[in-house]
N, CA, C, O and CB atoms as a CASP TS submission, in Angstrom:
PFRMAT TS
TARGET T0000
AUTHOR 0000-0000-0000
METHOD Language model
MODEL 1
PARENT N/A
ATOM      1  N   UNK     1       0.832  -1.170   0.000  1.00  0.00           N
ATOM      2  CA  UNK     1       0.000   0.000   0.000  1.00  0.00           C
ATOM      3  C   UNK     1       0.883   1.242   0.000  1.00  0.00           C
ATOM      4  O   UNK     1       1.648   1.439   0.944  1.00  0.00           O
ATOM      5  CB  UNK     1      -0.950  -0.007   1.204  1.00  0.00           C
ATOM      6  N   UNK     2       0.797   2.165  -1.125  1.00  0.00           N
ATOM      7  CA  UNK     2       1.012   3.331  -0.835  1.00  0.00           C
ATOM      8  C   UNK     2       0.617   4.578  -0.008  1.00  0.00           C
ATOM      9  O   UNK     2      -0.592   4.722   0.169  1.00  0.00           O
ATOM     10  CB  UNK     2       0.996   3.490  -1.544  1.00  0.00           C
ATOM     11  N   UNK     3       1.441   5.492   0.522  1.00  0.00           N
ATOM     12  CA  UNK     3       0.585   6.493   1.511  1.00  0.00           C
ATOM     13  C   UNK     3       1.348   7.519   1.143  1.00  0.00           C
ATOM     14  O   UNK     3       2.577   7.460   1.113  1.00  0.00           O
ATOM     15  CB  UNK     3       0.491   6.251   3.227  1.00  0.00           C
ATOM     16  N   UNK     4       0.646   8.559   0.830  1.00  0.00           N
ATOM     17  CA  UNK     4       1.132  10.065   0.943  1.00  0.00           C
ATOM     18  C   UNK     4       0.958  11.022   2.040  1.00  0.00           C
ATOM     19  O   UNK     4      -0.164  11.432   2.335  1.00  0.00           O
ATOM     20  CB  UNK     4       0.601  10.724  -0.009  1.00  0.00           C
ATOM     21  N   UNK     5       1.901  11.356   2.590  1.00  0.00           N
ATOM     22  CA  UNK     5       2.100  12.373   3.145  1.00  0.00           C
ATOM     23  C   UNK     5       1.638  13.854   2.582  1.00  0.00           C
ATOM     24  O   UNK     5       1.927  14.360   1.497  1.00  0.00           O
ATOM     25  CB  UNK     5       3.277  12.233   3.319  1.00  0.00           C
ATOM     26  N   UNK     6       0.938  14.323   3.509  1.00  0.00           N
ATOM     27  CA  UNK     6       0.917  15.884   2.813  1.00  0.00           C
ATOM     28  C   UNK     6       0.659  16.689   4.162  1.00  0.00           C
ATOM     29  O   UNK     6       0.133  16.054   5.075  1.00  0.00           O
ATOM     30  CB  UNK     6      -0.508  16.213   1.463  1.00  0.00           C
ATOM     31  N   UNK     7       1.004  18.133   4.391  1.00  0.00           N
ATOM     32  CA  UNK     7       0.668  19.185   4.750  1.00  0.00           C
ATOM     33  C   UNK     7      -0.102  20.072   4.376  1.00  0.00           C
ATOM     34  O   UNK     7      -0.376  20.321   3.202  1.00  0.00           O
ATOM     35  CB  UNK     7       1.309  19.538   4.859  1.00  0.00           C
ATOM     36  N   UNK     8      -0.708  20.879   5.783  1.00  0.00           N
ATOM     37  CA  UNK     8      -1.511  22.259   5.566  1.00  0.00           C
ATOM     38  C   UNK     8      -0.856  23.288   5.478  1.00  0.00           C
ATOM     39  O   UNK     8       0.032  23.691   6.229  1.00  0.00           O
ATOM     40  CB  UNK     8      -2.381  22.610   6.499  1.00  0.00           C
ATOM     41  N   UNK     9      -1.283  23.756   4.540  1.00  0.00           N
ATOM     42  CA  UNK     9      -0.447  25.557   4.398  1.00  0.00           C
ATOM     43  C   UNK     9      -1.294  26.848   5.100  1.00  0.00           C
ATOM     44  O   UNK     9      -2.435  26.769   5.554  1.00  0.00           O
ATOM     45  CB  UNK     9      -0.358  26.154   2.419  1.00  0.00           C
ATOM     46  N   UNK    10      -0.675  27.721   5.078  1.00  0.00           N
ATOM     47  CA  UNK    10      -1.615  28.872   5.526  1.00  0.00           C
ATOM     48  C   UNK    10      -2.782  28.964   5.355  1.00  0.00           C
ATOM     49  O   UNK    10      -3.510  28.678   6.306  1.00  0.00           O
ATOM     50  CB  UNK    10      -1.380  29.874   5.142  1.00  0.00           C
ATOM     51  N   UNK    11      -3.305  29.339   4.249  1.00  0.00           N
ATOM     52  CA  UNK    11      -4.562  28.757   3.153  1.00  0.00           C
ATOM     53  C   UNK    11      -5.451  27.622   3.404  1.00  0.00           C
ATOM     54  O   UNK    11      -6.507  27.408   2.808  1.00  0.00           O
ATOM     55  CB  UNK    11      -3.985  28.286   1.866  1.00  0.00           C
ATOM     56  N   UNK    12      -5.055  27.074   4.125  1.00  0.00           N
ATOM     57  CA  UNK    12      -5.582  25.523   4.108  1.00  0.00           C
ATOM     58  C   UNK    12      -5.759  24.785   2.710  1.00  0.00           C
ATOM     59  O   UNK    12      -6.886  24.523   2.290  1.00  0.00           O
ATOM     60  CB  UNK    12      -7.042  25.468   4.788  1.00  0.00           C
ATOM     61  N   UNK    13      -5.008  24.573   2.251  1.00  0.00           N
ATOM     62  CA  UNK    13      -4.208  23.947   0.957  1.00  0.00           C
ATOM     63  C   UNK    13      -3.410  22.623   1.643  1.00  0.00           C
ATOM     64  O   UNK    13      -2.678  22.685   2.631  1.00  0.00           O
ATOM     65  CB  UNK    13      -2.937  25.229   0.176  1.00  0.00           C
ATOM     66  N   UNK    14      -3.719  21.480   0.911  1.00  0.00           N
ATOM     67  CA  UNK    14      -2.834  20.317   1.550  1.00  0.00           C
ATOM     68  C   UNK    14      -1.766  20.321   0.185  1.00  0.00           C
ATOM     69  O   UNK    14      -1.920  20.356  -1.036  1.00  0.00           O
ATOM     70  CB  UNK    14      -3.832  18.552   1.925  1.00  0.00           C
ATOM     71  N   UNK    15      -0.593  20.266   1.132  1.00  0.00           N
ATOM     72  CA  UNK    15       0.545  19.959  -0.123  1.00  0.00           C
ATOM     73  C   UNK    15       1.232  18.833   0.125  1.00  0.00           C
ATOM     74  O   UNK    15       1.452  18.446   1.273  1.00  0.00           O
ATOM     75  CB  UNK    15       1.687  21.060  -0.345  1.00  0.00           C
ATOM     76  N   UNK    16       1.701  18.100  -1.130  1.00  0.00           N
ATOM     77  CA  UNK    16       2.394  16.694  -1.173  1.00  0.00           C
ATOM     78  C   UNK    16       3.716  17.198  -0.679  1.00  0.00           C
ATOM     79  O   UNK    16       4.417  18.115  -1.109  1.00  0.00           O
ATOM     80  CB  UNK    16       2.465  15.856  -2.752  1.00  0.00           C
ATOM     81  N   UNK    17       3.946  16.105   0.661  1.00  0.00           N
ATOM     82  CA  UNK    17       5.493  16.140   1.100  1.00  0.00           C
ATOM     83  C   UNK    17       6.246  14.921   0.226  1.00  0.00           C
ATOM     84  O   UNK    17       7.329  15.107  -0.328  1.00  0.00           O
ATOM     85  CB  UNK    17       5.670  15.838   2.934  1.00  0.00           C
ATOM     86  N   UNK    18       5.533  13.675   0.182  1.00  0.00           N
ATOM     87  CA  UNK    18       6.311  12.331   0.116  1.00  0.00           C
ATOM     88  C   UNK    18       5.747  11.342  -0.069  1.00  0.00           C
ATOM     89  O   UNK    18       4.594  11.364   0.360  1.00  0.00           O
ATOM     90  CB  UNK    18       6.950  11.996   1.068  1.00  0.00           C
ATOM     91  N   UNK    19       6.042  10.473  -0.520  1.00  0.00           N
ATOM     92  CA  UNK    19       5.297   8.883  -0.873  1.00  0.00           C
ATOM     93  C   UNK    19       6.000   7.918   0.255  1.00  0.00           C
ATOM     94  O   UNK    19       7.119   8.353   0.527  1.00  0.00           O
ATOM     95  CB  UNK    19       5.736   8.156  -2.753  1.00  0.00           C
ATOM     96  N   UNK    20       5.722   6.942   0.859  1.00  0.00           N
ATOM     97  CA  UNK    20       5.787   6.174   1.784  1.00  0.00           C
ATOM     98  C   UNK    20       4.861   5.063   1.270  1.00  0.00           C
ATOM     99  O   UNK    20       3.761   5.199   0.734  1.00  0.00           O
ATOM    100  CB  UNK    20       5.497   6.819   3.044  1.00  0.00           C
ATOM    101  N   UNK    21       5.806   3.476   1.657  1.00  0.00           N
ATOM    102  CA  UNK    21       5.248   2.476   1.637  1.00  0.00           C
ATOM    103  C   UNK    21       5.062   1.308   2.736  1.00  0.00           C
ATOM    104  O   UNK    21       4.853   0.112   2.531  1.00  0.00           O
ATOM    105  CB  UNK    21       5.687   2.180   0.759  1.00  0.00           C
ATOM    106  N   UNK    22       5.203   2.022   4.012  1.00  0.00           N
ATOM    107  CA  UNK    22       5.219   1.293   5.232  1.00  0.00           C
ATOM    108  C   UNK    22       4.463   2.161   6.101  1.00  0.00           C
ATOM    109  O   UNK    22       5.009   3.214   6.429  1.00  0.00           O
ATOM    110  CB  UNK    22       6.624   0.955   5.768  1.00  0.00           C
ATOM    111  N   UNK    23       3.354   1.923   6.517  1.00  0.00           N
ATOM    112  CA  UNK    23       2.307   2.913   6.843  1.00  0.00           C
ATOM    113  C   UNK    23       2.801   3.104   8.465  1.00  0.00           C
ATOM    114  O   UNK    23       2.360   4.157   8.925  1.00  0.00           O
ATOM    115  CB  UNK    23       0.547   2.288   6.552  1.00  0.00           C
ATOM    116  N   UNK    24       3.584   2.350   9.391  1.00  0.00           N
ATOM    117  CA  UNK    24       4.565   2.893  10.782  1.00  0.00           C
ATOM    118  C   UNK    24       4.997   4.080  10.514  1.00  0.00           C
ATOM    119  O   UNK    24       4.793   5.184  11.019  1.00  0.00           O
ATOM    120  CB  UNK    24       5.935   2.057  11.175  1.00  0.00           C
ATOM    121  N   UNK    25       5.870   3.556   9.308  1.00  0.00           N
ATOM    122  CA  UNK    25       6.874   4.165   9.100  1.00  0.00           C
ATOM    123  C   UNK    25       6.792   6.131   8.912  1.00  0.00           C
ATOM    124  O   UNK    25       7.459   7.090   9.298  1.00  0.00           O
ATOM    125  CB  UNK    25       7.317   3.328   7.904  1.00  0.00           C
ATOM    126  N   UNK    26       5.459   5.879   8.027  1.00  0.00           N
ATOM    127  CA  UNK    26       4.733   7.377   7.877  1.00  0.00           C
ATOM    128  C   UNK    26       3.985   7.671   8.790  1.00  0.00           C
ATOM    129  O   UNK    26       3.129   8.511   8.516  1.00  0.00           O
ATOM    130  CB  UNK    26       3.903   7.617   6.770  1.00  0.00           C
ATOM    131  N   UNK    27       4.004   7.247   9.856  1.00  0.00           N
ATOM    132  CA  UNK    27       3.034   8.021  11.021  1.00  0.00           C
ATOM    133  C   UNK    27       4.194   8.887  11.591  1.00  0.00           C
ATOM    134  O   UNK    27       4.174  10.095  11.826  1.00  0.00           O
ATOM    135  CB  UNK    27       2.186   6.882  12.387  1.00  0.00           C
ATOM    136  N   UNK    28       5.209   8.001  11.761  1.00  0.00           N
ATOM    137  CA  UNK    28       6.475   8.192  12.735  1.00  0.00           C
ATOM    138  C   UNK    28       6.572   9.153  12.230  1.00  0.00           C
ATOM    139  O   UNK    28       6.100  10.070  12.903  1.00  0.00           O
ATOM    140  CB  UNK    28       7.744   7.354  12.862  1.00  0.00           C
ATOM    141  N   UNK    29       7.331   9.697  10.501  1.00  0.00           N
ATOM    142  CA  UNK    29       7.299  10.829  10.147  1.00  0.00           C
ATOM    143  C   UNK    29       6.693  11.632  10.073  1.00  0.00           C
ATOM    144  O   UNK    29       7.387  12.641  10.195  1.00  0.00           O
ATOM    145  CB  UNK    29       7.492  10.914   9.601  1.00  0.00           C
ATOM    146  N   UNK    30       5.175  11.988   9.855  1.00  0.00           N
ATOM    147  CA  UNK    30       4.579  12.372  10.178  1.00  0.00           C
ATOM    148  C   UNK    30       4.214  13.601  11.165  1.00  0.00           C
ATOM    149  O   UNK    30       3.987  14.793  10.954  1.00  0.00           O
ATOM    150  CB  UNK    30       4.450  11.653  10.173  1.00  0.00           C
ATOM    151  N   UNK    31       4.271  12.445  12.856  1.00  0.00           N
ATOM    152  CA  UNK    31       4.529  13.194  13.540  1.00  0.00           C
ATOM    153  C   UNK    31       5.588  13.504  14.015  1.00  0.00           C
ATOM    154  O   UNK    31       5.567  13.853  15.195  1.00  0.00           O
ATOM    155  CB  UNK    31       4.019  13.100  14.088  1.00  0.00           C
ATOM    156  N   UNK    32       6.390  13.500  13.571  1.00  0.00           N
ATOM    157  CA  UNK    32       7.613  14.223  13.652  1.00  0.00           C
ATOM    158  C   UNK    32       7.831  15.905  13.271  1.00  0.00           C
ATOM    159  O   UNK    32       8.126  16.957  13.839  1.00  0.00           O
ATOM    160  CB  UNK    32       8.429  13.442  12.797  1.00  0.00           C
ATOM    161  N   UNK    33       7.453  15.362  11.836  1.00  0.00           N
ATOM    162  CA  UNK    33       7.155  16.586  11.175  1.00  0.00           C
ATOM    163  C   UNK    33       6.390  17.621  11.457  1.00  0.00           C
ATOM    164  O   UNK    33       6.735  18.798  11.357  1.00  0.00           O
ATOM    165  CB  UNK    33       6.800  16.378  10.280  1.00  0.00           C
ATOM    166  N   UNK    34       5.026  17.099  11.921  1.00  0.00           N
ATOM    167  CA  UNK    34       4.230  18.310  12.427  1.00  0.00           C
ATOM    168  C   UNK    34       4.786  18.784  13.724  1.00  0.00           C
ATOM    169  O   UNK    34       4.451  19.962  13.856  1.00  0.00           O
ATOM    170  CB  UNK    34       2.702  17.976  12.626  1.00  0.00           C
ATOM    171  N   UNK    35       5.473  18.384  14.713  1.00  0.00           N
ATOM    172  CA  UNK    35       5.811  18.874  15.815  1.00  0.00           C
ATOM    173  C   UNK    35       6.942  19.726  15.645  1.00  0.00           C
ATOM    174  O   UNK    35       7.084  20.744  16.322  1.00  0.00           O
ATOM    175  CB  UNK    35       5.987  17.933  16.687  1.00  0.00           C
ATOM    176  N   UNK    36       8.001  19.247  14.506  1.00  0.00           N
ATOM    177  CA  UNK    36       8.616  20.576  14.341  1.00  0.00           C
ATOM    178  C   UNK    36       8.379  21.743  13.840  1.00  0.00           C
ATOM    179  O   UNK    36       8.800  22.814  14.277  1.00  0.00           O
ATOM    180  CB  UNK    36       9.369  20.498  13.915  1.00  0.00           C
ATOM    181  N   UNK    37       7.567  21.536  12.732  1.00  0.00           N
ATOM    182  CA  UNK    37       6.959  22.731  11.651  1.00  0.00           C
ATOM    183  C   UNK    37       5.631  23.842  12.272  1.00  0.00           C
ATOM    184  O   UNK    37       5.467  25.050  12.098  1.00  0.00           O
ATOM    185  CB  UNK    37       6.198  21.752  10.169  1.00  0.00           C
ATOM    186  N   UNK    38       4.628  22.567  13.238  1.00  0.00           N
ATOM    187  CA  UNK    38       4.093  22.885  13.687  1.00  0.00           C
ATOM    188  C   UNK    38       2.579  23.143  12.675  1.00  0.00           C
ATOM    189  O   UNK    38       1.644  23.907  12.913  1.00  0.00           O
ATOM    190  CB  UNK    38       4.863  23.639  14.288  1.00  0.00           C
ATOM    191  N   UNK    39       2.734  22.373  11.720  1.00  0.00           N
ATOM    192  CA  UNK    39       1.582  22.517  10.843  1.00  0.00           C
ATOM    193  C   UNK    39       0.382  21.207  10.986  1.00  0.00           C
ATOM    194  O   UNK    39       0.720  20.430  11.879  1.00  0.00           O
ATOM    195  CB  UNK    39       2.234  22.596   9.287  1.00  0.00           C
ATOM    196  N   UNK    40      -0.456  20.955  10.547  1.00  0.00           N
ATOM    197  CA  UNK    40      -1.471  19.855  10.006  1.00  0.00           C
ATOM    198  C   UNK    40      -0.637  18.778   9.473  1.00  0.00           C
ATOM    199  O   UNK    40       0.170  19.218   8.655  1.00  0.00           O
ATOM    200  CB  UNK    40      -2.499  20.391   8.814  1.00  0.00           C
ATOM    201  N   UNK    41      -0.575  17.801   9.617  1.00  0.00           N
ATOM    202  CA  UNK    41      -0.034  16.862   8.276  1.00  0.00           C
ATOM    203  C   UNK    41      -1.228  15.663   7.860  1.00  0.00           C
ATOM    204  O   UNK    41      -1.479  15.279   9.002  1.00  0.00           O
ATOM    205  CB  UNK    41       1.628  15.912   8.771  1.00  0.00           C
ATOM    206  N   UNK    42      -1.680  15.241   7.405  1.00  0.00           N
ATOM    207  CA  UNK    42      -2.103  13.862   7.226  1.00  0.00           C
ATOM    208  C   UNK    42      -1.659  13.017   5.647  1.00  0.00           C
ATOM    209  O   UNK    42      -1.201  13.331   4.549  1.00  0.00           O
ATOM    210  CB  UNK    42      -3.763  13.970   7.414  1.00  0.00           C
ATOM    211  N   UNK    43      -2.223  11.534   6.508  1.00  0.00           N
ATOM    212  CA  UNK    43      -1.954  10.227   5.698  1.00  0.00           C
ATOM    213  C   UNK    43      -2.871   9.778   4.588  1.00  0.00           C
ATOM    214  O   UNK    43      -3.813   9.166   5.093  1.00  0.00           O
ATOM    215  CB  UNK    43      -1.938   9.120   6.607  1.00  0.00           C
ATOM    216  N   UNK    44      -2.961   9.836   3.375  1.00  0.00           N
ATOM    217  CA  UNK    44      -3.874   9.520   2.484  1.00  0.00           C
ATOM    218  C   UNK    44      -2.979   8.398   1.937  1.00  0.00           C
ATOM    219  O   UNK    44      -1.760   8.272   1.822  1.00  0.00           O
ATOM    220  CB  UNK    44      -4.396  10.703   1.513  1.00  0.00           C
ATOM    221  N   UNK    45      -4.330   7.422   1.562  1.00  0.00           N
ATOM    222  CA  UNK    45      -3.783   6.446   0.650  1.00  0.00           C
ATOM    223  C   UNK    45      -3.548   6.578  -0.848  1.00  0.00           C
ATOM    224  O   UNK    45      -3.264   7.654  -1.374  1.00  0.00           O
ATOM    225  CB  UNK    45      -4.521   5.469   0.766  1.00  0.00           C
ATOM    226  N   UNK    46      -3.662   5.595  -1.414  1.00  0.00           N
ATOM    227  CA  UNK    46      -3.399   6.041  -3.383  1.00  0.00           C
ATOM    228  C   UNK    46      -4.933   6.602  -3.685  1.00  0.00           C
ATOM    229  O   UNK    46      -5.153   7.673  -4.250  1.00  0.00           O
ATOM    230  CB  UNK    46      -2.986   4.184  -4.823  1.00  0.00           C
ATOM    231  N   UNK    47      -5.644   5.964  -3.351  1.00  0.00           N
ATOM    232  CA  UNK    47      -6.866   6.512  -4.256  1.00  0.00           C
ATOM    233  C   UNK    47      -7.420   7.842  -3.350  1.00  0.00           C
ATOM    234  O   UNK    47      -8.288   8.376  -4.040  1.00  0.00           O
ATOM    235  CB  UNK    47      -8.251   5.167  -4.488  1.00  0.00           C
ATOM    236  N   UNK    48      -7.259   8.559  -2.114  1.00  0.00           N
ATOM    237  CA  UNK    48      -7.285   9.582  -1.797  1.00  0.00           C
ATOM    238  C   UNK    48      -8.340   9.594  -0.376  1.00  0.00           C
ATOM    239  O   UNK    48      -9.106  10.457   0.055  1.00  0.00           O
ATOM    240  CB  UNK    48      -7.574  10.331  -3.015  1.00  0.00           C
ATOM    241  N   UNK    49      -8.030   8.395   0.045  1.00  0.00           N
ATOM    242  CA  UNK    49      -8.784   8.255   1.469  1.00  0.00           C
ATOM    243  C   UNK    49      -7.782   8.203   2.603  1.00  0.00           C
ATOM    244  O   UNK    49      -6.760   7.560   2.843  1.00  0.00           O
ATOM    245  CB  UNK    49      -9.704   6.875   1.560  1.00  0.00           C
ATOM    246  N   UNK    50      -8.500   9.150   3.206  1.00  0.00           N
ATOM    247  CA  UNK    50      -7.875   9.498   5.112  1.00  0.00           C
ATOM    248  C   UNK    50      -7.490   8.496   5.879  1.00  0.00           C
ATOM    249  O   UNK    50      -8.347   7.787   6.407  1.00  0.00           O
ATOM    250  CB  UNK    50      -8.998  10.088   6.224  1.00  0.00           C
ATOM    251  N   UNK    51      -6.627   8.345   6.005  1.00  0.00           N
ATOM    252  CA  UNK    51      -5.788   7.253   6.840  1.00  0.00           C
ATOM    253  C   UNK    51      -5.691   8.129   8.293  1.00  0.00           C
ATOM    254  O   UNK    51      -6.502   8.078   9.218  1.00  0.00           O
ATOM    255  CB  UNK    51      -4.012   6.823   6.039  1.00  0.00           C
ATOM    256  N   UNK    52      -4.811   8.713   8.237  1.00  0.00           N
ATOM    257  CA  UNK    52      -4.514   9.610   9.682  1.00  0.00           C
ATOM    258  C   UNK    52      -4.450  11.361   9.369  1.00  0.00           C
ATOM    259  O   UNK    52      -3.928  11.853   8.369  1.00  0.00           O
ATOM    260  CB  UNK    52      -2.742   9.065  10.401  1.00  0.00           C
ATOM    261  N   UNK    53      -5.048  12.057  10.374  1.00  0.00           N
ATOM    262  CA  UNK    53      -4.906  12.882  10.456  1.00  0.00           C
ATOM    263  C   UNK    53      -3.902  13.535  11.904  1.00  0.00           C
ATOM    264  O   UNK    53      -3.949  13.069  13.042  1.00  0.00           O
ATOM    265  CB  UNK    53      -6.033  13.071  10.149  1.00  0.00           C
ATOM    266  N   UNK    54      -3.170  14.533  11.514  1.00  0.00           N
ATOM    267  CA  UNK    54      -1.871  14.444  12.879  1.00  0.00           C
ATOM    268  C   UNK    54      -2.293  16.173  13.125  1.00  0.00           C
ATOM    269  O   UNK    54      -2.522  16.965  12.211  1.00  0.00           O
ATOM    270  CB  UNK    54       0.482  13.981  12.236  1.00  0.00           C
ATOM    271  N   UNK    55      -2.319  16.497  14.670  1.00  0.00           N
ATOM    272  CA  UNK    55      -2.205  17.880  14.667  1.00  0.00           C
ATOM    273  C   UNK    55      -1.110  18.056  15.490  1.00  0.00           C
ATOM    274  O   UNK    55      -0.867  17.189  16.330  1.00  0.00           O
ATOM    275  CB  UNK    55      -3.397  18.627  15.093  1.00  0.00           C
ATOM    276  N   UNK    56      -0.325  19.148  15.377  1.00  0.00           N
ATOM    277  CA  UNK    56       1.033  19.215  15.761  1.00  0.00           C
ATOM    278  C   UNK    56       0.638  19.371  17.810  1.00  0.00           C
ATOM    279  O   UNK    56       1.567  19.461  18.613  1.00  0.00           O
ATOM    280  CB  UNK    56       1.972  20.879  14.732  1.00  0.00           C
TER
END
């Protein structure tokens, strides 16, 4: 299974960070990411359904 990563922008615009194929693996980053940046991030799969949503 594929999973994309994406972020919220100012706007509330989700933008593509990354493709990931180990769905741990993209949470971990994930929240990682939002805690430094401090933005929205969530997990969509290939066809464009909500896996996780992360708030920093």
């Amino acid at each position: 299974m594929k999973i994309i990563l994406e972020w919220e922008d100012q706007f509330s615009h989700w933008k593509r960070y990354t493709l990931m194929n180990h769905q741990p693996s993209a949470v971990r980053s994930a929240k990682r990411r939002a805690t430094s940046t401090g933005k929205r991030h969530r997990l969509v799969d290939e066809s464009g359904r909500l896996l996780d949503l992360i708030d920093p």
